[in-house]
C-alpha positions in Angstrom: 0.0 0.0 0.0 0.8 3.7 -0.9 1.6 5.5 2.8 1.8 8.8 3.5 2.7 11.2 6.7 -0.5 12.6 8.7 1.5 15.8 9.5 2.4 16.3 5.5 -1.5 15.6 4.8 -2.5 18.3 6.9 -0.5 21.1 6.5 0.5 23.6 4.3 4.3 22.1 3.4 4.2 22.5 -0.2 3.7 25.0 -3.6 0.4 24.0 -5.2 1.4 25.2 -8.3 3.7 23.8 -11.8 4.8 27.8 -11.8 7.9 28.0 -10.0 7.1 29.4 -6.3 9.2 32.0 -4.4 7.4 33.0 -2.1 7.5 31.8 1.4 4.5 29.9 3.5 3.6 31.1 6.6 0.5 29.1 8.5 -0.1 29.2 12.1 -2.5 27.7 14.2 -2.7 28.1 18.1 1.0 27.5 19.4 2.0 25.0 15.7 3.2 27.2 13.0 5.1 26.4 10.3 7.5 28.4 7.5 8.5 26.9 4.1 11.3 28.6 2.4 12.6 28.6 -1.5 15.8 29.6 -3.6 14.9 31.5 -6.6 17.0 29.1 -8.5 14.9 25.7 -8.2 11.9 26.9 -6.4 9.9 25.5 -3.8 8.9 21.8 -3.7 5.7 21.1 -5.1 2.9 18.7 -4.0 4.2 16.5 -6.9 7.4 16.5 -5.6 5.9 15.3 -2.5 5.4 11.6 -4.5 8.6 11.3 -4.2 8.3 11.1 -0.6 5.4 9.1 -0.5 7.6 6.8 -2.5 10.2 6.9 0.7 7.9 6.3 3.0 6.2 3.1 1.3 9.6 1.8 1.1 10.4 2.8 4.8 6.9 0.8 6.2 7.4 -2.3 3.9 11.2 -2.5 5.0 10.2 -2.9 8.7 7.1 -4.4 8.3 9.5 -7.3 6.3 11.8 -7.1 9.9 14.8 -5.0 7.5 16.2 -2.1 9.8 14.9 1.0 7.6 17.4 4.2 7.4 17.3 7.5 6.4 19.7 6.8 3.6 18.2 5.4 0.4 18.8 3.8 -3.0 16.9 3.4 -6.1 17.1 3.8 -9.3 15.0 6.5 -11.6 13.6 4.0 -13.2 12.2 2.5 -9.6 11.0 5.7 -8.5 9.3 7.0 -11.2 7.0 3.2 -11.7 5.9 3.3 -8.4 4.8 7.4 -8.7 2.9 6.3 -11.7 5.2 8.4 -13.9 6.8 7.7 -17.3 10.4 6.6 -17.7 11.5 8.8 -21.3 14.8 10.9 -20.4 12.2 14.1 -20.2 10.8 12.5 -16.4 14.3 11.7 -15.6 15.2 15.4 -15.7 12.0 16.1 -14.1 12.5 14.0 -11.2 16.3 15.1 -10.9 14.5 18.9 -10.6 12.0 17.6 -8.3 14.9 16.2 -6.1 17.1 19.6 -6.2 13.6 21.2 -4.8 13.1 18.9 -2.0 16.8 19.5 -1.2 16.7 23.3 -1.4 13.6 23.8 0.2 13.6 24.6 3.8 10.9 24.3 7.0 10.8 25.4 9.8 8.5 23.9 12.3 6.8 23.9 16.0 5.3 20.7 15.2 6.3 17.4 17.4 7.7 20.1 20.1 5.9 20.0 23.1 6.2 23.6 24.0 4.7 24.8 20.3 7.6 27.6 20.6 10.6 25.7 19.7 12.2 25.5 16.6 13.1 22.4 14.1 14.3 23.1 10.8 14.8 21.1 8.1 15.2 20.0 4.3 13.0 17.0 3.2 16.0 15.6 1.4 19.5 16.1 3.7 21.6 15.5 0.4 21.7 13.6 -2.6 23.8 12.0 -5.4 24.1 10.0 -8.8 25.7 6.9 -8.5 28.1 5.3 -10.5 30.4 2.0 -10.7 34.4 2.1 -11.3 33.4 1.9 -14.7 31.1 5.0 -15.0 27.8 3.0 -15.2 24.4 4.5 -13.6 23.8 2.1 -10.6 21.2 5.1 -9.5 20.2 7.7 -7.2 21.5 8.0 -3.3 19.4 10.0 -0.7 19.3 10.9 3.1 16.0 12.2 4.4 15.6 14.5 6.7 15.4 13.0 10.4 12.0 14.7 11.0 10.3 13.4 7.8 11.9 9.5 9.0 11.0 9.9 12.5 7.3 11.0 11.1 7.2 8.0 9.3 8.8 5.2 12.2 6.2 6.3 14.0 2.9 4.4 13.2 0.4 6.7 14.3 1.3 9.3 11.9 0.7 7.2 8.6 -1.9 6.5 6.5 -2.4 4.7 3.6 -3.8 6.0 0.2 -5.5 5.8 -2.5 -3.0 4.7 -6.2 -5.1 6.4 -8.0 -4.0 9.8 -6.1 -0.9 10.1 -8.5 -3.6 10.1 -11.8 -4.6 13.6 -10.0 -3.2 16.6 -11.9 -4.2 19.7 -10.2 -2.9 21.2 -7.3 -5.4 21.9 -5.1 -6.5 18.8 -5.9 -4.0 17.2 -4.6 -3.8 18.6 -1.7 -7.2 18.3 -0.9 -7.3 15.0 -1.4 -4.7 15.0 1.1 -6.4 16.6 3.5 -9.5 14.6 3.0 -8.1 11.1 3.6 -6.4 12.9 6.9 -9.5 14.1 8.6 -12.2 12.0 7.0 -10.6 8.8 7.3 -13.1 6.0 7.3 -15.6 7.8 9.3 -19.3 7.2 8.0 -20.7 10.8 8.6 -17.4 12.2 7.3 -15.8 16.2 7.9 -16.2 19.2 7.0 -14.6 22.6 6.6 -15.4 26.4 5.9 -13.9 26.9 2.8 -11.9 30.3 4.1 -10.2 28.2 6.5 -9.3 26.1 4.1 -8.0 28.5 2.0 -5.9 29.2 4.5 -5.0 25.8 5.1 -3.7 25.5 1.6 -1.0 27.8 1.3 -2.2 28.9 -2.3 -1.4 31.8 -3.6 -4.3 32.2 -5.9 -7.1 35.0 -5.0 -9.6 33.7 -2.4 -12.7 33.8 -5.0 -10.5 31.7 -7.3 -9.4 29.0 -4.4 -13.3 28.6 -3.9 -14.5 28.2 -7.4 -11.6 25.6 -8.1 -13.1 23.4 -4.7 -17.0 24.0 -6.4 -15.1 22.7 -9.9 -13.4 19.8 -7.7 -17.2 19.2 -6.2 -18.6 19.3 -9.9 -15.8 17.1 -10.9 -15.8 14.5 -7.8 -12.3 13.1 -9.2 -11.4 12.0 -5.2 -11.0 8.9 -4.7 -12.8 7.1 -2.8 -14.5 10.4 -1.3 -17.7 12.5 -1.9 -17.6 15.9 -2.1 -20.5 18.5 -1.7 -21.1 22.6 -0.6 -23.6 24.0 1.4 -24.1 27.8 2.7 -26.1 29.3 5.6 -27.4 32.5 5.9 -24.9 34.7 7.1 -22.3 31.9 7.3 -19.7 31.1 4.8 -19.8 28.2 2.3 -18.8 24.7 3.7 -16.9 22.0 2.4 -18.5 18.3 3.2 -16.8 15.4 2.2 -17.6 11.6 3.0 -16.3 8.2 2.6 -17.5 6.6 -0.6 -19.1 2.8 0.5 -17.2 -0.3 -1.1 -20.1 -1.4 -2.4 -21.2 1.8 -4.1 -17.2 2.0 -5.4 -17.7 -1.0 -7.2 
């Protein structure tokens, strides 16, 4: 199964948009808060860079679910990684998976999170380093990475992974994405479902796209219903603003 880290679902950690992203994140909630930082030169990491750690963290789960001592350091090749994100293999997704990986390296968080007193600092890049390997003879034997200690720590611990949906990586937008995200994180398996206002969502999200716009891509998303395994709807009140319901589609009705 596909896993992925609670904290990550929730959060704002990552650009929603294939535009490269400068500007910084800043979200707060009561005494969490969290600031995601980019070089002008790559960008910030994107949700679809993300797959790549939802690729790490499969790998991390089945390794010591199989009884293999899991590590922070990691080896693949492209070829592995980009299968199992439901990507192509052409020399074009190589390169875009190299970019992806110079992103998760030069992006930078700082977080409250996982600190009991909400006011201290951890910092961190989701990828520590990385590096293109290579026998005596010059031959690819693949990529090399080290994850950040926070993200592996996330991912050790049980309670802070779920699994999802394959079909998440056939998604294309952004918001999307993340949503879907957020969805399987706070609706779950729960019959009744959740529900959000959709400005705290927007501030959830991190986008930088005009509130009005953020809203009419979630009524597109609703019109759409391209979530797996999830039912969206909207609903407003007089005098409140719009909310976001979503449920958990029943196996039997999923086919």
């Amino acid at each position: 199964p596909l896993r992925d880290q609670r904290e990550m679902m929730e959060r704002p950690f990552f650009s929603l948009a294939k535009s490269r992203r400068s500007a910084p994140i800043d979200f707060a909630m009561g005494a969490t808060w969290i600031s995601v930082e980019a070089v002008a030169e790559h960008g910030m990491a994107t949700i679809w860079d993300a797959d790549v750690l939802i690729w790490a963290a499969s790998q991390i789960v089945e390794a010591r679910d199989a009884g293999i001592q899991p590590s922070r350091r990691m080896q693949a090749t492209p070829y592995e990684i980009l299968r199992f994100i439901r990507r192509g293999t052409s020399l074009r997704d190589y390169h875009r998976l190299k970019a992806a990986l110079h992103r998760l390296q030069s992006t930078t968080v700082a977080t409250s999170i996982r600190e009991s007193t909400g006011r201290r600092l951890h910092r961190f890049s989701w990828i520590n380093e990385w590096k293109e390997c290579a026998d005596a003879k010059g031959r690819p034997l693949g990529i090399e990475l080290i994850l950040a200690d926070w993200f592996f720590a996330g991912v050790l611990d049980e309670a802070l992974v779920l699994t999802i949906d394959p079909t998440y990586f056939r998604l294309t937008g952004g918001i999307e994405r993340w949503l879907y995200r957020l969805v399987r994180k706070h609706g779950g398996r729960q019959v009744n479902g959740w529900q959000f206002d959709i400005p705290y969502l927007y501030r959830k999200s991190g986008s930088l796209a005009q509130p009005r716009d953020f809203a009419r891509d979630l009524r597109r998303l609703v019109a759409k219903q391209s979530l797996p395994g999830y039912e969206l709807s909207i609903a407003r009140w007089p005098g409140e603003p719009e909310m976001l319901f979503f449920r958990p589609v029943p196996q039997t009705a999923r086919g």
